[in-house]
TIZAZA-204579 format. One record per residue (C-alpha): residue in three letters; x, y, z. Coordinates in steps of 0.02 Angstrom, whole numbers, padded with zeros to 5 digits, always signed. Each point is the difference from the previous one (the first is absolute). Last residue first. Layout:
N
ALAXYZ;...
This chain:
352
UNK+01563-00048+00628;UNK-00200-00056-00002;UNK-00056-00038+00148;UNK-00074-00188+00038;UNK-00176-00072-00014;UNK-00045-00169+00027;UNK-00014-00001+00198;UNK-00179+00090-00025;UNK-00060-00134-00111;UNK-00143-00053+00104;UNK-00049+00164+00017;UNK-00014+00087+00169;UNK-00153+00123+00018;UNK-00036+00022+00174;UNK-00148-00101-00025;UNK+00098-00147-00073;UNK+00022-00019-00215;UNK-00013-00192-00005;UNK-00175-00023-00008;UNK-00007+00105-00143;UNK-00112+00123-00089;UNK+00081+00156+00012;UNK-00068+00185+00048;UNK+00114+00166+00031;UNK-00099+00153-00012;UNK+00005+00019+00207;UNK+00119-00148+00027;UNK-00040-00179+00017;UNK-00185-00008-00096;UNK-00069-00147-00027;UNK-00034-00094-00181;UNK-00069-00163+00057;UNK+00093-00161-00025;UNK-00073-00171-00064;UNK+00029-00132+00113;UNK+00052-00165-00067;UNK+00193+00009-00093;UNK+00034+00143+00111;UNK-00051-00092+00166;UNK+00142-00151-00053;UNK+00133+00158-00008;UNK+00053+00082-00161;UNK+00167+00068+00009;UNK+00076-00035-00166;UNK-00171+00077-00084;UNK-00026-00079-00149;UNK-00145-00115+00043;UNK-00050+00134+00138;UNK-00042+00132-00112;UNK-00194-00043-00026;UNK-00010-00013+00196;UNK-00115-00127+00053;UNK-00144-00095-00103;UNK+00112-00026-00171;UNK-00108+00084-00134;UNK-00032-00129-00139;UNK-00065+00128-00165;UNK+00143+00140+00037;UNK+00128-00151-00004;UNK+00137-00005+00121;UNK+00152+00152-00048;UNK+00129-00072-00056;UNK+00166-00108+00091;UNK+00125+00028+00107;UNK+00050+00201+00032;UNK+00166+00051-00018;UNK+00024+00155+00112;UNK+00154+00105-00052;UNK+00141+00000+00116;UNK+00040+00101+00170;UNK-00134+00126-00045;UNK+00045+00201+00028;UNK-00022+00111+00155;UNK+00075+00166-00011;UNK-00159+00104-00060;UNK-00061-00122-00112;UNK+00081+00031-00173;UNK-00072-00110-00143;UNK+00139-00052-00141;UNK-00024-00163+00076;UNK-00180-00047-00050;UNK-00051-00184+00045;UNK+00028+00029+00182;UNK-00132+00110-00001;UNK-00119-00130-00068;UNK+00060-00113+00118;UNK-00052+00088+00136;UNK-00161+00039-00068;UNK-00029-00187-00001;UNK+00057+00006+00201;UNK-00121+00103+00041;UNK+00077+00138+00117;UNK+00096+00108-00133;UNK+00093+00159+00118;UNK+00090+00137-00084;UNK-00084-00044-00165;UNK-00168-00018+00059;UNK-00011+00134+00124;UNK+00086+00134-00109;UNK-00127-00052-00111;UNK-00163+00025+00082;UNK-00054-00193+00074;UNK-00112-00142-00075;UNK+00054-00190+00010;UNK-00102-00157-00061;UNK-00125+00078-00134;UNK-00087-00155-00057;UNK-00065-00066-00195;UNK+00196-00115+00015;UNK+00085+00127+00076;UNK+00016+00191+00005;UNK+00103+00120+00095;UNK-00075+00169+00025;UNK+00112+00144+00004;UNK-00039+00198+00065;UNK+00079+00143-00075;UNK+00054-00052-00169;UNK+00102+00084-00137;UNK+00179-00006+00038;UNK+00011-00175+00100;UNK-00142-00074-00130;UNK+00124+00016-00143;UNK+00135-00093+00087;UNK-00115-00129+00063;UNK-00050-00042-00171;UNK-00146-00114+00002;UNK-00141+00136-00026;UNK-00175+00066-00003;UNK+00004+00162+00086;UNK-00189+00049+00057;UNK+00051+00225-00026;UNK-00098+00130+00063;UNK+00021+00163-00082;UNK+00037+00170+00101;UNK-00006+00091-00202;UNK+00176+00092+00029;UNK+00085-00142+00139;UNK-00077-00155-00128;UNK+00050+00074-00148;UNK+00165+00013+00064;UNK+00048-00164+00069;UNK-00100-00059-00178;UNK+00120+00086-00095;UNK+00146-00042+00106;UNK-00045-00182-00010;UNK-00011+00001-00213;UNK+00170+00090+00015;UNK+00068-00137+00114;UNK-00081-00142-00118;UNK+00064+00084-00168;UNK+00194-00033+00079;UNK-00041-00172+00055;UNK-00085-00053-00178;UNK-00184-00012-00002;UNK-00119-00158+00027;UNK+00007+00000+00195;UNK-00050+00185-00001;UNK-00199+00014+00034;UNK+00011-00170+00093;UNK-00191+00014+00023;UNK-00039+00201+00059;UNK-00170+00042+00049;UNK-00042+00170+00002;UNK-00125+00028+00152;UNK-00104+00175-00004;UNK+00001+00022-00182;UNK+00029+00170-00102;UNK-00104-00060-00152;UNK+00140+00005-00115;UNK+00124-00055+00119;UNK+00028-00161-00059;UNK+00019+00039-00167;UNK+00149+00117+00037;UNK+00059-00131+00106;UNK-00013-00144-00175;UNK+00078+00141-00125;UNK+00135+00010+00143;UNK+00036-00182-00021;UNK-00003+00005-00189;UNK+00130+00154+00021;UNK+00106-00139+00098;UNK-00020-00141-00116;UNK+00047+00121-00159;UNK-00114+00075-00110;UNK-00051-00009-00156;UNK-00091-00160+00017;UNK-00130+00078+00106;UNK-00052+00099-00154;UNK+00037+00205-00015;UNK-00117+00126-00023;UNK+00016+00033+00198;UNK+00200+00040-00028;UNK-00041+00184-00015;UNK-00039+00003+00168;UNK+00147-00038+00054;UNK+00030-00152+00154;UNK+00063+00050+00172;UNK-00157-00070+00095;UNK-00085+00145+00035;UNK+00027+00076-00182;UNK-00081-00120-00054;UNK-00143-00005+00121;UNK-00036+00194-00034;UNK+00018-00032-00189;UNK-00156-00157+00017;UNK-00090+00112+00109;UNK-00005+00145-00128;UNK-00048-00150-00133;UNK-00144-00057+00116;UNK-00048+00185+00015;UNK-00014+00021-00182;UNK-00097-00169-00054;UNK-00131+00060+00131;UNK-00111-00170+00015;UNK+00089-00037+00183;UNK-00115-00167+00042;UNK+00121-00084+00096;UNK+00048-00093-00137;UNK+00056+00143-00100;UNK+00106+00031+00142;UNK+00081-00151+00017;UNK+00045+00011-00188;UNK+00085+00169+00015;UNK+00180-00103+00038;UNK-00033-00116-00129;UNK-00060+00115-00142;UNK+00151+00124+00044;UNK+00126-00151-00017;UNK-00085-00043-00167;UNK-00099-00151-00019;UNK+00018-00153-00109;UNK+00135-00069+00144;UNK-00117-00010+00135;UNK+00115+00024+00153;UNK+00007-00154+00113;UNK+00112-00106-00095;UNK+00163+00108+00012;UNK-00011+00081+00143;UNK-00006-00171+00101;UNK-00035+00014+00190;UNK-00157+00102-00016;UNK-00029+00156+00092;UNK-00170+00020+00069;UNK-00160+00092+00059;UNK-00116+00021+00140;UNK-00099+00161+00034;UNK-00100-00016-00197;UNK-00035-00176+00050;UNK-00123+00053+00105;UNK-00117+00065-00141;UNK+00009-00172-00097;UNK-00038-00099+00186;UNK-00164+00096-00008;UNK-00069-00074-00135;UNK+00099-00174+00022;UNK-00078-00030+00172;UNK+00106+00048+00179;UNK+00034-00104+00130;UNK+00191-00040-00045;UNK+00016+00196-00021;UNK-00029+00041+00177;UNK-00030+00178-00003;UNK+00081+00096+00161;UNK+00151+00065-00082;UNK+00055-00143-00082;UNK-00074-00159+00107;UNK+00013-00172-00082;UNK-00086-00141+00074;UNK+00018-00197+00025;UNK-00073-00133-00101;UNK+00023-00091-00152;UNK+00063+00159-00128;UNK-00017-00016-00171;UNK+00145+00062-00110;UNK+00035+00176-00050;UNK-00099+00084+00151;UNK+00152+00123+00051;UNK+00045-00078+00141;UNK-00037-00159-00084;UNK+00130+00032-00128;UNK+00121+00049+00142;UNK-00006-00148+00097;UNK+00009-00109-00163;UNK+00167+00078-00019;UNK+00055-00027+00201;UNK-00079-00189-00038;UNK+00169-00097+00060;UNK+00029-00059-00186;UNK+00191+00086-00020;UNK+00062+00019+00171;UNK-00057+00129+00121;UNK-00045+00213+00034;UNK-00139+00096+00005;UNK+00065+00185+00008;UNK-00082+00166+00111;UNK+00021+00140-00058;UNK-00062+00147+00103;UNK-00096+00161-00048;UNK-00184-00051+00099;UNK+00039-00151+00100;UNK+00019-00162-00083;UNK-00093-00182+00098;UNK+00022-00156-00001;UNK-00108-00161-00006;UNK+00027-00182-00082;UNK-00096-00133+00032;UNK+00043-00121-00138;UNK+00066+00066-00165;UNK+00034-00112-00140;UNK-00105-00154+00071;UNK-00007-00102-00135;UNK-00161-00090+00007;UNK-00062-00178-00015;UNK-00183-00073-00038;UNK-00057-00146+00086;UNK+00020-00162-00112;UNK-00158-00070-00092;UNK-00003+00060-00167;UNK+00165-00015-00004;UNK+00208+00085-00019;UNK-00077+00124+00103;UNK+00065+00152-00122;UNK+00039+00140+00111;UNK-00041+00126+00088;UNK+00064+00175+00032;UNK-00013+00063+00195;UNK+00052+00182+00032;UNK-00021+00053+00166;UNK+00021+00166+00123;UNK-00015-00016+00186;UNK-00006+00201+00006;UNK+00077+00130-00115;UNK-00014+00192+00053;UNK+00057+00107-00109;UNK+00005+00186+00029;UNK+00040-00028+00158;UNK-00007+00138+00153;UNK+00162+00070+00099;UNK+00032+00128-00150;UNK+00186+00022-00107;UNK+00006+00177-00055;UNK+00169+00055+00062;UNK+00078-00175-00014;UNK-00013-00010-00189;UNK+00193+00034-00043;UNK+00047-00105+00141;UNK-00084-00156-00054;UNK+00032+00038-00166;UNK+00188-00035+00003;UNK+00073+00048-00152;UNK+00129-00089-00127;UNK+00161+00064-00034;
């Protein structure tokens, strides 16, 4: 049975962030097409700010190609950044030159999606996991190695099995090889980019339970990169719902599930069945019309509201703003009133 971190790490959850994102965005151009036409950019993430308090998790969630990826590269400085600023624990990374930005990355680390392309495979699992470290400037070969057992045995994973090559192991031990490697340098923010979505159901709960656990024992903060709703109702705290470059919903979890203002958000509920909402359920599931618009031609209102059966003529020309409803609770609709009735409040139905 899989944990719930949120109320294993209660006890040492603190009021300030440790990341602090604010109007964040990631432009990448493109080819003109002519010397003489105006350049064009894709807009992967446009405006975006949020915010993880010290010991929470906190996921980015969307469709495929609705930036929550490139989100979390640029958190961490992986791709180039277009304006906007990123706070982790009072440094804003996004300001910061590549001398300095090498020392900060030490307090920001992550855990790749695919276990089995992002391990070197000429080294051995102890040489991978230690590698971080020798970065870092740690010239002891000995205390890399002691760090390298300690992180083993962390994880669940021998320490006799460091000789070993990444293909010697299975998809979940891979997995673990890629935590232990992410802790090396005890980071303040682990990122975390669909860290299970490539491992069989039964690997995925142990993978979860492992980092439930690692997270209540070392009081790690977790940015949860994910499209599973089922795995972000075990491990997350707080949800952000991404769309198109924008975050268009943001609420803790009980608030999201028990309650889904935007109307996309909605739909992605309604998309996973096997999801228990207290005693409220989804009369059908939500067929949207349509894909996304195109991340080069913005529409000028509501990115949604092409898909969106209850777009109004405002929707389609106004661009929302993300306002808060409920304390913790902010949407960006026109449709969501001030009391906080969703258009598709008369679509739910209990479950029998």
């Amino acid at each position: 049975m899989l944990a719930d971190p949120g109320r294993l790490g209660a006890s040492f959850v603190m009021a300030s962030p440790l990341l602090d994102v604010q109007d964040l965005r990631v432009h990448f151009p493109i080819a003109s097409g002519g010397v003489f036409r105006p350049r064009r950019v894709v807009k992967a993430v446009d405006g975006v700010s949020l915010r993880i308090d010290r010991g929470r998790t906190l996921a980015v969630v969307g469709e495929s190609g609705s930036g929550k990826t490139t989100c979390a590269l640029a958190v961490m400085r992986l791709v180039d950044i277009a304006a906007g600023a990123v706070w982790l624990d009072g440094v804003n990374l996004a300001a910061l030159p590549d001398a300095k930005l090498r020392q900060a990355r030490r307090d920001v680390q992550m855990i790749f999606q695919d276990p089995y392309s992002s391990l070197n495979p000429r080294l051995r699992a102890g040489e991978i996991v230690e590698e971080p470290l020798r970065l870092a400037g740690q010239e002891d070969d000995r205390e890399r190695r002691d760090r390298a057992r300690e992180l083993f045995q962390q994880v669940g994973l021998r320490q006799d099995q460091m000789v070993l090559f990444p293909h010697q192991f299975s998809g979940g031990q891979r997995q673990r090889i890629g935590v232990a490697r992410a802790l090396a340098l005890s980071p303040k923010l682990i990122v975390c980019d669909e860290p299970v979505s490539a491992l069989d159901i039964a690997v995925q709960a142990q993978v979860l339970n492992l980092l439930a656990r690692l997270q209540r024992d070392l009081r790690l903060t977790y940015l949860f990169i994910s499209h599973d709703l089922a795995v972000i109702q075990y491990m997350c705290d707080d949800v952000a719902v991404m769309y198109l470059g924008q975050i268009v919903e943001v609420a803790s979890k009980a608030q999201l599930f028990q309650d889904p203002l935007h109307p996309y958000t909605w739909a992605l509920l309604s998309a996973v069945p096997k999801i228990e909402i207290g005693n409220r359920g989804y009369a059908d599931r939500v067929k949207l019309a349509g894909d996304p618009p195109s991340p080069i031609d913005i529409p000028p209102g509501c990115r949604f509201a092409g898909r969106c059966p209850f777009a109004e003529e405002r929707c389609r020309t106004i661009a929302p703003q993300l306002r808060e409803i409920q304390p913790g609770h902010r949407v960006a609709c026109h449709l969501v009133a001030e009391d906080g009735s969703a258009p598709h409040a008369n679509n739910y139905r209990s479950r029998p």
